[in-house]
mmCIF file of the N, C-alpha and C atoms, coordinates in Angstrom:
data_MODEL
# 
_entry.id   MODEL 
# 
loop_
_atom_site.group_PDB 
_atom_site.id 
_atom_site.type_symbol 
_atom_site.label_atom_id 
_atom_site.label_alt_id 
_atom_site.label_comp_id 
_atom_site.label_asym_id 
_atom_site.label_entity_id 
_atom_site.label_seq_id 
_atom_site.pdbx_PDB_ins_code 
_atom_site.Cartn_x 
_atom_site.Cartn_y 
_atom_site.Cartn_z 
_atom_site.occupancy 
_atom_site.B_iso_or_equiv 
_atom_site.pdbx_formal_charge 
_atom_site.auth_seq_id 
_atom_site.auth_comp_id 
_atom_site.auth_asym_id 
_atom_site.auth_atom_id 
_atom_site.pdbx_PDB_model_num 
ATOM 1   N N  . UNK A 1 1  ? 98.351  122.456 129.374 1.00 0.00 ? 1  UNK A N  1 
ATOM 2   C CA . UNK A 1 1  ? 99.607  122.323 130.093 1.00 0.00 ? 1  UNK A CA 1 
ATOM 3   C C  . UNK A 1 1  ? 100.292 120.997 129.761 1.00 0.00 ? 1  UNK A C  1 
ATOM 4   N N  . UNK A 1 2  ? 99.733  120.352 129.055 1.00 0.00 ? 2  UNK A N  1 
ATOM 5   C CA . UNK A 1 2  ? 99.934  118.925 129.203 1.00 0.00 ? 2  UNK A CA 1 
ATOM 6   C C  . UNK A 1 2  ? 100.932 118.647 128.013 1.00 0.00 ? 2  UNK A C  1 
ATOM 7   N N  . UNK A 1 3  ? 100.611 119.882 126.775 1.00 0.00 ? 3  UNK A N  1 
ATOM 8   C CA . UNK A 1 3  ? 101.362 119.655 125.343 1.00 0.00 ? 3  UNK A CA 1 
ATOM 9   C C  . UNK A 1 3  ? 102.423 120.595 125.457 1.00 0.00 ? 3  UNK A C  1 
ATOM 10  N N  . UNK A 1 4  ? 102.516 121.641 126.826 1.00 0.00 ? 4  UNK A N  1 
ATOM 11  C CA . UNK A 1 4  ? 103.716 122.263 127.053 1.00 0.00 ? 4  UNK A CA 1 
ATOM 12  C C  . UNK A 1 4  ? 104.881 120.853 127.588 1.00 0.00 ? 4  UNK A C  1 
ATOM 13  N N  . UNK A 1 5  ? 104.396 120.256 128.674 1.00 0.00 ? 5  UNK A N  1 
ATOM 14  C CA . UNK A 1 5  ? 105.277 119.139 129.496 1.00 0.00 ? 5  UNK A CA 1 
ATOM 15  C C  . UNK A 1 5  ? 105.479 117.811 128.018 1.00 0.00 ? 5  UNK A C  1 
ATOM 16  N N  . UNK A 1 6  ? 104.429 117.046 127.437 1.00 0.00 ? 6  UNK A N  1 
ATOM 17  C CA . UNK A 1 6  ? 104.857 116.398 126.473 1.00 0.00 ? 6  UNK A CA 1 
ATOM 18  C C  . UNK A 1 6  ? 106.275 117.121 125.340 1.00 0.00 ? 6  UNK A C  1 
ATOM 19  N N  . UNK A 1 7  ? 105.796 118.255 125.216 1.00 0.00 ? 7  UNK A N  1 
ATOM 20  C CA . UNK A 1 7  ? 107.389 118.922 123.836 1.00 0.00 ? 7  UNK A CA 1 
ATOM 21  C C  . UNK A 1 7  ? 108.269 119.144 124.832 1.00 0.00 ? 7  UNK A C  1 
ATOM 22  N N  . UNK A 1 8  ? 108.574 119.355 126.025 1.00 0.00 ? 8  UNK A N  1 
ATOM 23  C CA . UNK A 1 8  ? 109.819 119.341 126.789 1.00 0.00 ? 8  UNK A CA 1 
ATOM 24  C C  . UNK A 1 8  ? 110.219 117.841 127.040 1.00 0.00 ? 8  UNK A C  1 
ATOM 25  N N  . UNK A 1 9  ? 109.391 116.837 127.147 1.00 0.00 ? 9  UNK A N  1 
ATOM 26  C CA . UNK A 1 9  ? 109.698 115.623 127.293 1.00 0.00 ? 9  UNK A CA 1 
ATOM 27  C C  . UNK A 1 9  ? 110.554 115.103 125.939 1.00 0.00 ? 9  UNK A C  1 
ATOM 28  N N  . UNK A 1 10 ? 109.696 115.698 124.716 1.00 0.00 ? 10 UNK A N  1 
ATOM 29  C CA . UNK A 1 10 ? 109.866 115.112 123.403 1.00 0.00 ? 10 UNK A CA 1 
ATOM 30  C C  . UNK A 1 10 ? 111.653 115.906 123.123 1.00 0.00 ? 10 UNK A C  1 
ATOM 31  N N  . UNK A 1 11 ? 111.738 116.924 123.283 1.00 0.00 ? 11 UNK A N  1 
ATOM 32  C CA . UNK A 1 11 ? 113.313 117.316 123.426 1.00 0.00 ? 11 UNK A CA 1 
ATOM 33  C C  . UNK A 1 11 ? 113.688 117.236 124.337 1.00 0.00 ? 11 UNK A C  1 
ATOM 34  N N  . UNK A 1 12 ? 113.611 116.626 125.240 1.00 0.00 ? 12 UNK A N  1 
ATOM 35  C CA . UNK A 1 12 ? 114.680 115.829 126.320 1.00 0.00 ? 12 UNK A CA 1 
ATOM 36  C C  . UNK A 1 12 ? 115.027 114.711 125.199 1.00 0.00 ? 12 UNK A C  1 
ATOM 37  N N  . UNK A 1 13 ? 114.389 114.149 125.213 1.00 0.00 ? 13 UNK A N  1 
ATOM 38  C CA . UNK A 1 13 ? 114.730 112.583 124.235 1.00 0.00 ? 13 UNK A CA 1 
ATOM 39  C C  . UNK A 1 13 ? 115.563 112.839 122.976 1.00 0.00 ? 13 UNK A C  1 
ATOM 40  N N  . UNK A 1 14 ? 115.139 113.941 122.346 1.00 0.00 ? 14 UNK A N  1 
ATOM 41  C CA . UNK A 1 14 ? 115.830 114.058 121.372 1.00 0.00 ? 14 UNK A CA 1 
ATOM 42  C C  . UNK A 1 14 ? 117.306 114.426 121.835 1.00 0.00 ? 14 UNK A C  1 
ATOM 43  N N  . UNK A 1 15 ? 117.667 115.307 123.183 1.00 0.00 ? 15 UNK A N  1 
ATOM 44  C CA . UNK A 1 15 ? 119.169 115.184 123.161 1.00 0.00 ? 15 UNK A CA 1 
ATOM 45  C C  . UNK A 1 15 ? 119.635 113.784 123.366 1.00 0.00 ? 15 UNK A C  1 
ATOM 46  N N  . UNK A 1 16 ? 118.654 112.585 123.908 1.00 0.00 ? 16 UNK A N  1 
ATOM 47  C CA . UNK A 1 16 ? 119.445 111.011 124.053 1.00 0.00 ? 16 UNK A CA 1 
ATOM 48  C C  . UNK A 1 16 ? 119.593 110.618 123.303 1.00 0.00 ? 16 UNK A C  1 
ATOM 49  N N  . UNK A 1 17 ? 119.474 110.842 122.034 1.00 0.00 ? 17 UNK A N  1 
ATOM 50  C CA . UNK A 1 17 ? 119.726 109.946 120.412 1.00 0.00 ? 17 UNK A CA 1 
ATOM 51  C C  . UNK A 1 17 ? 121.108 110.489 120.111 1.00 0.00 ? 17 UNK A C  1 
ATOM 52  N N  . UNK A 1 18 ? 121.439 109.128 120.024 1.00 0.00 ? 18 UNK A N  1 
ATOM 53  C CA . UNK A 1 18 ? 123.005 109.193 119.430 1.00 0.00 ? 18 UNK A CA 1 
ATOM 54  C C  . UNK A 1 18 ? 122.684 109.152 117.357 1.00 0.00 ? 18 UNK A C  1 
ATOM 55  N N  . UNK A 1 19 ? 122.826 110.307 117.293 1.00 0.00 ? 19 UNK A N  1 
ATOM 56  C CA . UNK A 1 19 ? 122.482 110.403 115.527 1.00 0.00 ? 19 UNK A CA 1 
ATOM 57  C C  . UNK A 1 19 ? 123.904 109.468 114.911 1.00 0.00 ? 19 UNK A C  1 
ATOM 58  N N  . UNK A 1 20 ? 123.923 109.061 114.068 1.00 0.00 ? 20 UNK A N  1 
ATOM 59  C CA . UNK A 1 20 ? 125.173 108.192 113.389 1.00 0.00 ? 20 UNK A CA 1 
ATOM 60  C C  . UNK A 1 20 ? 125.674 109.814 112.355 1.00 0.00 ? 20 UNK A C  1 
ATOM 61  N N  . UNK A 1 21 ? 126.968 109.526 112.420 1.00 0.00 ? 21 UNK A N  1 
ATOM 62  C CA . UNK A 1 21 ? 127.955 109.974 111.588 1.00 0.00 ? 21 UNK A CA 1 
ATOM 63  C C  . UNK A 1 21 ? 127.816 110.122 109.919 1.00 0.00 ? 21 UNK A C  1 
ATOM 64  N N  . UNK A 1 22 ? 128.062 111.154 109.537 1.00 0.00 ? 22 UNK A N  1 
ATOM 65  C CA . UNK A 1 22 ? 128.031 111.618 107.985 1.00 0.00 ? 22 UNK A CA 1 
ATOM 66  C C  . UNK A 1 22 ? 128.545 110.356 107.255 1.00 0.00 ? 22 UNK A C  1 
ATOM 67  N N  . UNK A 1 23 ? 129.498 110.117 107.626 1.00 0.00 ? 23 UNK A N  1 
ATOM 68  C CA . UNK A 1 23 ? 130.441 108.837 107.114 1.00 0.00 ? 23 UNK A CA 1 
ATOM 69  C C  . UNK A 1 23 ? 129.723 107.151 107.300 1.00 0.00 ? 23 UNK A C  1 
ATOM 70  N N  . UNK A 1 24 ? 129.122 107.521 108.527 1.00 0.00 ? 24 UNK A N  1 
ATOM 71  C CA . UNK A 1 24 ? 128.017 106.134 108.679 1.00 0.00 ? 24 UNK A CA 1 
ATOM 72  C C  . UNK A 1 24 ? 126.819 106.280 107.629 1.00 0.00 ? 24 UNK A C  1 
ATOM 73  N N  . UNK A 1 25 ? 126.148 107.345 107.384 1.00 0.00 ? 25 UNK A N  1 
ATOM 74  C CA . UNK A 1 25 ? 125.148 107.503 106.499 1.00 0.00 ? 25 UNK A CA 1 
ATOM 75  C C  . UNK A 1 25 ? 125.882 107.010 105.208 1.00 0.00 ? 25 UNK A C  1 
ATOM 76  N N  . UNK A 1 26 ? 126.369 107.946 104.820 1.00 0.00 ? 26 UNK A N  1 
ATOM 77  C CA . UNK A 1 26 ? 126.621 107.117 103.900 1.00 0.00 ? 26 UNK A CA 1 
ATOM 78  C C  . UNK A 1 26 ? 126.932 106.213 103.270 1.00 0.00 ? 26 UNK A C  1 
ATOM 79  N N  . UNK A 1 27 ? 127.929 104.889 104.024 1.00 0.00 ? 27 UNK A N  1 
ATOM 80  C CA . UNK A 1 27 ? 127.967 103.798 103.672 1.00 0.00 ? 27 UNK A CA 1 
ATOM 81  C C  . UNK A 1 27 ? 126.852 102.818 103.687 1.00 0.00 ? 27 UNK A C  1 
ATOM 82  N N  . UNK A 1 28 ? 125.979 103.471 104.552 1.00 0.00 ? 28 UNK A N  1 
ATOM 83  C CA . UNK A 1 28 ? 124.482 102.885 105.057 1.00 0.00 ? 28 UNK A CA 1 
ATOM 84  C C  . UNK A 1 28 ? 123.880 103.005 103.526 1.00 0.00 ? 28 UNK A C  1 
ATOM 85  N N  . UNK A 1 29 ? 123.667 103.974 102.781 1.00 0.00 ? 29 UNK A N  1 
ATOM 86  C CA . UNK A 1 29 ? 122.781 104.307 101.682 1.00 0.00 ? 29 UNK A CA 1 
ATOM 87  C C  . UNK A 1 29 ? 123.600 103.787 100.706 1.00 0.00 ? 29 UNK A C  1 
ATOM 88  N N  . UNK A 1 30 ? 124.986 103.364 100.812 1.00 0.00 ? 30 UNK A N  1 
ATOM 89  C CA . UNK A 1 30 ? 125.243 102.828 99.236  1.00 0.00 ? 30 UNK A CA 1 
ATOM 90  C C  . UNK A 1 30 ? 124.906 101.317 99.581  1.00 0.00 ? 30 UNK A C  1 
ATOM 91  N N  . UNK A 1 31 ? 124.874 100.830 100.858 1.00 0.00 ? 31 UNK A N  1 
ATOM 92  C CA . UNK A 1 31 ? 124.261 99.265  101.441 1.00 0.00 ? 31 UNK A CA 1 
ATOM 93  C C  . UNK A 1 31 ? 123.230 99.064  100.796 1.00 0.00 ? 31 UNK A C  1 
ATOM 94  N N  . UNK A 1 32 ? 122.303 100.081 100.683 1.00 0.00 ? 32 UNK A N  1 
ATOM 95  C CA . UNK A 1 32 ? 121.051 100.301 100.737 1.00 0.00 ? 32 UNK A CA 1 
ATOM 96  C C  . UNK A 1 32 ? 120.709 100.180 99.169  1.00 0.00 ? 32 UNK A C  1 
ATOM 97  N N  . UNK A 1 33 ? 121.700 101.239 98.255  1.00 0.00 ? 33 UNK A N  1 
ATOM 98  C CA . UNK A 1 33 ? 121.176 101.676 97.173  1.00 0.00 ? 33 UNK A CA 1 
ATOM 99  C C  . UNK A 1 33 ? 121.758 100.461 96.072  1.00 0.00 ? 33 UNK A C  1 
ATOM 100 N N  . UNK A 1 34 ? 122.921 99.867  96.348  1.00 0.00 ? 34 UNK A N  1 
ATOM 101 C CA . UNK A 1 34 ? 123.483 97.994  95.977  1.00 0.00 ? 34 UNK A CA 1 
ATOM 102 C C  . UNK A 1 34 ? 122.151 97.310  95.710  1.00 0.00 ? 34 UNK A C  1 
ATOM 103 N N  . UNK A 1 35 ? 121.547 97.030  97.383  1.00 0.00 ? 35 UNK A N  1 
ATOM 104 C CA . UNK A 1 35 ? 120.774 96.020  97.644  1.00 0.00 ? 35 UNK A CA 1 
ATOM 105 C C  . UNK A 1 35 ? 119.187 96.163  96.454  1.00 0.00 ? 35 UNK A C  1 
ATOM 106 N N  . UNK A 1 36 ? 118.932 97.071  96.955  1.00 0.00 ? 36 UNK A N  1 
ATOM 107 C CA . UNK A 1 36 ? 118.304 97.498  95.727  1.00 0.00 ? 36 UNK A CA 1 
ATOM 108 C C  . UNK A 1 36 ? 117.980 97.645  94.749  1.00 0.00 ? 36 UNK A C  1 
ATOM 109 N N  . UNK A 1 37 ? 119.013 97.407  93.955  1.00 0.00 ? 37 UNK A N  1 
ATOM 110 C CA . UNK A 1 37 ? 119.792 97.284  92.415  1.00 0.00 ? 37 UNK A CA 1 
ATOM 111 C C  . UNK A 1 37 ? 119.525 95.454  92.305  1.00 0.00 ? 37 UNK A C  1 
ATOM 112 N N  . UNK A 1 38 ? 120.185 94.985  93.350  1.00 0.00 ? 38 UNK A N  1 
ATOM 113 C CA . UNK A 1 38 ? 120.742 93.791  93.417  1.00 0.00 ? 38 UNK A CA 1 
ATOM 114 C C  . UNK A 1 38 ? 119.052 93.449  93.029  1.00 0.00 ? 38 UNK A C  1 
ATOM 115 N N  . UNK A 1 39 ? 118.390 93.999  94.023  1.00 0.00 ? 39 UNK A N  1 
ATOM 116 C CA . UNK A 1 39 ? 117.198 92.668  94.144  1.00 0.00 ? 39 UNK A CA 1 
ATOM 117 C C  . UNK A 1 39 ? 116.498 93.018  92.906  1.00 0.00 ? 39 UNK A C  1 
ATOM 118 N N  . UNK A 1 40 ? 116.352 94.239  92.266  1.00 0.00 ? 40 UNK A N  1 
ATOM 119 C CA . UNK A 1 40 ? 115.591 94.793  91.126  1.00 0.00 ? 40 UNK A CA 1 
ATOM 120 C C  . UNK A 1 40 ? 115.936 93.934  90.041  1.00 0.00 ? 40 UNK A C  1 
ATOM 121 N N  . UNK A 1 41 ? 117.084 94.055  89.893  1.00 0.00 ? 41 UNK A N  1 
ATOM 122 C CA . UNK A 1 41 ? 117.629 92.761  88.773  1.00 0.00 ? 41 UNK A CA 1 
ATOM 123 C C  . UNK A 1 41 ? 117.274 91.357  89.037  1.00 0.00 ? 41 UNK A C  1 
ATOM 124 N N  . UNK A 1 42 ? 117.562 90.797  90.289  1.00 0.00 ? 42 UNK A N  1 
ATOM 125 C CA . UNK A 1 42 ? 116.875 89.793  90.573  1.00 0.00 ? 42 UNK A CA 1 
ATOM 126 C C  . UNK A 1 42 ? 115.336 89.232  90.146  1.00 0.00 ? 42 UNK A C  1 
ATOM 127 N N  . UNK A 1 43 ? 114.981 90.249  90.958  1.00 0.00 ? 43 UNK A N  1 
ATOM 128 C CA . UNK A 1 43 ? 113.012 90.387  90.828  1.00 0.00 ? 43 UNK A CA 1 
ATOM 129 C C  . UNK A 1 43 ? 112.965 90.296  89.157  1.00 0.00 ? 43 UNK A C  1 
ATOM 130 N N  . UNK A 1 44 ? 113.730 90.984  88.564  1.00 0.00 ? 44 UNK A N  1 
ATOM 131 C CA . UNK A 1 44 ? 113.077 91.731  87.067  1.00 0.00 ? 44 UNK A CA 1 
ATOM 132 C C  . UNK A 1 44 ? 113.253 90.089  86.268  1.00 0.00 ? 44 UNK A C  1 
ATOM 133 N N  . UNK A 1 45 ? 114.487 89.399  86.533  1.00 0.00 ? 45 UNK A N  1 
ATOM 134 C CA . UNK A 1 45 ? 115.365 88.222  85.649  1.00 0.00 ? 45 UNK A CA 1 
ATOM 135 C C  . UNK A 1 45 ? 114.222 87.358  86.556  1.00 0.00 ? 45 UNK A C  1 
ATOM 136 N N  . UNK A 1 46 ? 113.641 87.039  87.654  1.00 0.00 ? 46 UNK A N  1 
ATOM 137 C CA . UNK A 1 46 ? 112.970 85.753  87.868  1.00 0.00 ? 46 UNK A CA 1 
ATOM 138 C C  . UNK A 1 46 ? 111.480 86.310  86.952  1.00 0.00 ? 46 UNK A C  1 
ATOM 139 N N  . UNK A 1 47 ? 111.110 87.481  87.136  1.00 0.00 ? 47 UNK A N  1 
ATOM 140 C CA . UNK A 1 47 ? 109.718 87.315  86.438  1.00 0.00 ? 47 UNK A CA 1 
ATOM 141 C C  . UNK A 1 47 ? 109.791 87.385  84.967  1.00 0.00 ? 47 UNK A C  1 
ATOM 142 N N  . UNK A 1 48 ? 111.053 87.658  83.821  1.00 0.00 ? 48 UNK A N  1 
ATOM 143 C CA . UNK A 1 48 ? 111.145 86.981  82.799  1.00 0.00 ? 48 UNK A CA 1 
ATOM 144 C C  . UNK A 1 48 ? 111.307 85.504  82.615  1.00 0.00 ? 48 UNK A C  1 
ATOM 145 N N  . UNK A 1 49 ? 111.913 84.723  83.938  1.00 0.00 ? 49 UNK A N  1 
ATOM 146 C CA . UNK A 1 49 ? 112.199 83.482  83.555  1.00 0.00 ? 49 UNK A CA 1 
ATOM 147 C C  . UNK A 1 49 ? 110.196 83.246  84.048  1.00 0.00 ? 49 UNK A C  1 
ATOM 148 N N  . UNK A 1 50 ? 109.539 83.467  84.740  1.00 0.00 ? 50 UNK A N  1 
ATOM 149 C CA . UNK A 1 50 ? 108.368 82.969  85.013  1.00 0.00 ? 50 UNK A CA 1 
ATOM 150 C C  . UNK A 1 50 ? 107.536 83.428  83.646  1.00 0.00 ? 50 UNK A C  1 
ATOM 151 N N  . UNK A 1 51 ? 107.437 84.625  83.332  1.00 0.00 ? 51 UNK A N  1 
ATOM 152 C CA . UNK A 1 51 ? 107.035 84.897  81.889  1.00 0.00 ? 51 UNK A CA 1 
ATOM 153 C C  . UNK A 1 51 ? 106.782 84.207  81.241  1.00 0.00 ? 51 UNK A C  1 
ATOM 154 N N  . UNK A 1 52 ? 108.520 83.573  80.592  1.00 0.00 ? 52 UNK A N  1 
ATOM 155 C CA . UNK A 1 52 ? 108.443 83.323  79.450  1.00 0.00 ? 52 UNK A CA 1 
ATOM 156 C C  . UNK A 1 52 ? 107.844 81.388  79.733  1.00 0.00 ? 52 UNK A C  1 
ATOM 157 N N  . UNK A 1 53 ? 108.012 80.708  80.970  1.00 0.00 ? 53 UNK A N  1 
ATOM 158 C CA . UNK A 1 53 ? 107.714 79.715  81.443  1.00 0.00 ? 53 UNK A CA 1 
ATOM 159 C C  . UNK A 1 53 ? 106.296 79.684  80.870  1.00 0.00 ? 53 UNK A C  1 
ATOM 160 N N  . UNK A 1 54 ? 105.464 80.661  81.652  1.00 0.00 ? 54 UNK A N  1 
ATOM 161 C CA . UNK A 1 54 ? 103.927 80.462  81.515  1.00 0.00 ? 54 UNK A CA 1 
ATOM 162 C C  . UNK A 1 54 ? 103.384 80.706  80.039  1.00 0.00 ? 54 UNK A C  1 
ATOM 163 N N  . UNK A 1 55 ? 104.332 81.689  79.092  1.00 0.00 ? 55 UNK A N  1 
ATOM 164 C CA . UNK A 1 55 ? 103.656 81.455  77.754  1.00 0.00 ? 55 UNK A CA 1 
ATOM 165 C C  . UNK A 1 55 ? 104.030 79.932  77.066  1.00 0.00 ? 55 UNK A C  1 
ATOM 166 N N  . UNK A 1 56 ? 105.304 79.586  77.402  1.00 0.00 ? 56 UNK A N  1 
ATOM 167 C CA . UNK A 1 56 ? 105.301 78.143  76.874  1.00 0.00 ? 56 UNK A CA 1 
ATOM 168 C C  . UNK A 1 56 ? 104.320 77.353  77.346  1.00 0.00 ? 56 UNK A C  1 
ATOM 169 N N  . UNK A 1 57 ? 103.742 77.615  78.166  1.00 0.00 ? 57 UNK A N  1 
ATOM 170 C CA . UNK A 1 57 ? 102.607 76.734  78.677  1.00 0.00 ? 57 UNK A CA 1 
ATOM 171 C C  . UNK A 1 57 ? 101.597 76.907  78.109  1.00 0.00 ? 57 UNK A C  1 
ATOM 172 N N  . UNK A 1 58 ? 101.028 78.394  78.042  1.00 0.00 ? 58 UNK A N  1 
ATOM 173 C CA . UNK A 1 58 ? 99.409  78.851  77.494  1.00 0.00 ? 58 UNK A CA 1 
ATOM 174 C C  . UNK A 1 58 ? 99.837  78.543  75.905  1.00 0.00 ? 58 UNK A C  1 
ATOM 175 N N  . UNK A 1 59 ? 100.565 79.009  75.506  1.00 0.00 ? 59 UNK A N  1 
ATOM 176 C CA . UNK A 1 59 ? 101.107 79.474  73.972  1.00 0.00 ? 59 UNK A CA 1 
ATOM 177 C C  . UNK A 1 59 ? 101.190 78.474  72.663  1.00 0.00 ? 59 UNK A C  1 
# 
């Protein structure tokens, strides 16, 4: 009886969520899919500059 009253609880709640807008998603995921890009290039350009640092060192 207990997992009948928990799934009526669990969709009660689900009608209180305010879901965001088609139009909000998506500006959300190009935020998302930028940042991403942004840091990949980032990440990728500092561990060539560390790279090529540490073979001048060993090398």
């Amino acid at each position: 009886m207990k997992t009948v009253e928990f799934l009526k609880s669990v969709k009660s709640e689900f009608g209180k969520v305010v879901w965001p807008k088609k139009d909000e998603v998506k500006g959300m995921t190009l935020v998302v899919l930028v940042l991403v890009a942004f840091m990949t290039v980032y990440f990728g350009a500092l561990d060539a500059v560390f790279s090529r640092m540490i073979s001048l060192l060993i090398g």
